[in-house]
C-alpha beads as a LAMMPS data file, in Angstrom:
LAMMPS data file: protein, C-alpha beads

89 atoms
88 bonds

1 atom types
1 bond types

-500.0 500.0 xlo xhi
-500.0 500.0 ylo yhi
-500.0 500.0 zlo zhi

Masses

1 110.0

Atoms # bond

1 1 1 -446.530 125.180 -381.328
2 1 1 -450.218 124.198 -380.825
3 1 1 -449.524 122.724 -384.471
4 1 1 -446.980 120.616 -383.238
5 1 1 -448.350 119.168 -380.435
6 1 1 -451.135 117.969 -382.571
7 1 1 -449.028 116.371 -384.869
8 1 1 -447.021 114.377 -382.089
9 1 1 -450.605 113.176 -381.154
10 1 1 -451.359 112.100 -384.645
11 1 1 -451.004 109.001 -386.880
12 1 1 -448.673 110.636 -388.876
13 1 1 -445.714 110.882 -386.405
14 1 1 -442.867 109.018 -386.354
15 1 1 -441.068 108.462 -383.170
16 1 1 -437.314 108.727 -384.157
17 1 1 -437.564 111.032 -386.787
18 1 1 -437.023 114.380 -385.452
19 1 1 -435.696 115.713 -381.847
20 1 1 -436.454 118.492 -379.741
21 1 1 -434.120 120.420 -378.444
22 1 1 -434.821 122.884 -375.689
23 1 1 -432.687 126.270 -376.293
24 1 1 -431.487 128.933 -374.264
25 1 1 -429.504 131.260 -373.077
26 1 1 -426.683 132.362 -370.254
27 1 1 -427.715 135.275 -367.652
28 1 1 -424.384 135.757 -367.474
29 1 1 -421.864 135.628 -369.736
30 1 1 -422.494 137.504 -372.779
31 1 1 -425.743 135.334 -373.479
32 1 1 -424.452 132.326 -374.754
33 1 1 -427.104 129.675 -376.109
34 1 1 -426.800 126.255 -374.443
35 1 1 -429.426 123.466 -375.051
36 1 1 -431.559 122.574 -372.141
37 1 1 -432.888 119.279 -373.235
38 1 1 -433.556 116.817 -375.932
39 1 1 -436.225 114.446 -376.595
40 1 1 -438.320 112.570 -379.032
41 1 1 -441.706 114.967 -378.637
42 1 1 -441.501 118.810 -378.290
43 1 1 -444.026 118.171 -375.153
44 1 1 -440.898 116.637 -373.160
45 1 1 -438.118 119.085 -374.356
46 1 1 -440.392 121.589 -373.058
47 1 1 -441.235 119.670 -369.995
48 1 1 -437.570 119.176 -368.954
49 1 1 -436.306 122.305 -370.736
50 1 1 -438.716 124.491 -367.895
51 1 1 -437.171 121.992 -365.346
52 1 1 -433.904 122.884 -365.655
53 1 1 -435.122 126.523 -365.987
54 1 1 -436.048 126.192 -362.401
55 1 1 -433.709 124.125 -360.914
56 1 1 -430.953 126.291 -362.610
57 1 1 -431.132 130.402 -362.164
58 1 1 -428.536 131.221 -364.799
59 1 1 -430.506 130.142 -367.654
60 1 1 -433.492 130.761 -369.372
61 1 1 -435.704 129.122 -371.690
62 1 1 -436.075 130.734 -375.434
63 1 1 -437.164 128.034 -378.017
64 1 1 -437.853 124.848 -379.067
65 1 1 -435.625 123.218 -381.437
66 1 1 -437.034 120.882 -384.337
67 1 1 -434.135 118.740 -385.984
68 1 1 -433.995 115.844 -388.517
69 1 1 -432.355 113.164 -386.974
70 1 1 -429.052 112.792 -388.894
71 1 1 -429.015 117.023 -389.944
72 1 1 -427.374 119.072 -387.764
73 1 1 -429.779 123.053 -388.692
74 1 1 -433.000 123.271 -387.249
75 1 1 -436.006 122.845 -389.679
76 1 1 -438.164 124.255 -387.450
77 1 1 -438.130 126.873 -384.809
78 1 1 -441.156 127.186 -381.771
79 1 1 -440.984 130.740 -379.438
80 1 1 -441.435 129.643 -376.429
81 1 1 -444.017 132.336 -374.840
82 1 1 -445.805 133.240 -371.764
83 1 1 -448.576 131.343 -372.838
84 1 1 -446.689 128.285 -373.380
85 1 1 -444.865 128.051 -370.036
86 1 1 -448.433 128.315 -368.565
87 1 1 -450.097 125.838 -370.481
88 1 1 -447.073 123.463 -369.718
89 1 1 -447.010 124.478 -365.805

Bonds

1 1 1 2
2 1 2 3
3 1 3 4
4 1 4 5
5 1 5 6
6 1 6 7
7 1 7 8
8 1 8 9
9 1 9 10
10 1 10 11
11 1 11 12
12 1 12 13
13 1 13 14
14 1 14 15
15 1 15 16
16 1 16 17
17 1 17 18
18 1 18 19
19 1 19 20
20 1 20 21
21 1 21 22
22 1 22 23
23 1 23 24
24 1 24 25
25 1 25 26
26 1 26 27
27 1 27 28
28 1 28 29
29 1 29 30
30 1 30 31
31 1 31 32
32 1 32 33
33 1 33 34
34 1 34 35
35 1 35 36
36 1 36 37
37 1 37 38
38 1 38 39
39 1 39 40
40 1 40 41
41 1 41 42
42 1 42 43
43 1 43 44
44 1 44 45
45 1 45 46
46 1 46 47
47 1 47 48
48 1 48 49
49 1 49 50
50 1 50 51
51 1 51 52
52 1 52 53
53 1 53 54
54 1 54 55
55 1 55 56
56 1 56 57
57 1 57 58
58 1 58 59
59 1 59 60
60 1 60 61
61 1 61 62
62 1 62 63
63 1 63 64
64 1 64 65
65 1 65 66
66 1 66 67
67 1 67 68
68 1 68 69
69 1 69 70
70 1 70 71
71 1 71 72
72 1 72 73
73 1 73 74
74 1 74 75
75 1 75 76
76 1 76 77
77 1 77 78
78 1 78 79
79 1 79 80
80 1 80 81
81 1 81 82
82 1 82 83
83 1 83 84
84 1 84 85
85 1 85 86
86 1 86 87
87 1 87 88
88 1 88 89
């Protein structure tokens, strides 16, 4: 992910060209994946993704999504760790 939020920092990105979409699952429920957010830069899916985390105690927060706008499969998948949710705290 470190990668990532390099290249969202870099001349090379293109606002509008991919989403993010914050992934999850269901405590209850059999673990069914919901999305948790979606924005232009992986730093604000994971932003709101670990908001709604909080705010909401039957979910929690797995991965970050990267998808072509326009394609509907990920090209990209991003664990979201311990590490992460600290360095995004």
């Amino acid at each position: 992910m470190e990668k990532e939020l390099e290249y969202i920092n870099s001349s090379k990105f293109k606002l509008g060209e991919y989403l993010y979409m914050g992934m999850g699952t269901t405590k209850n429920g059999g673990n069914q994946k919901v999305c948790l957010s979606v924005a232009y830069k992986i730093d604000y899916a994971l932003k709101k993704a670990l908001q709604f985390e909080v705010l909401n105690n039957e979910v929690t927060l797995k991965s970050i999504n990267k998808v072509k706008v326009g394609d509907t499969e990920k090209c990209k998948e991003f664990i979201v760790t311990k590490g992460i949710r600290e360095w995004a705290a």
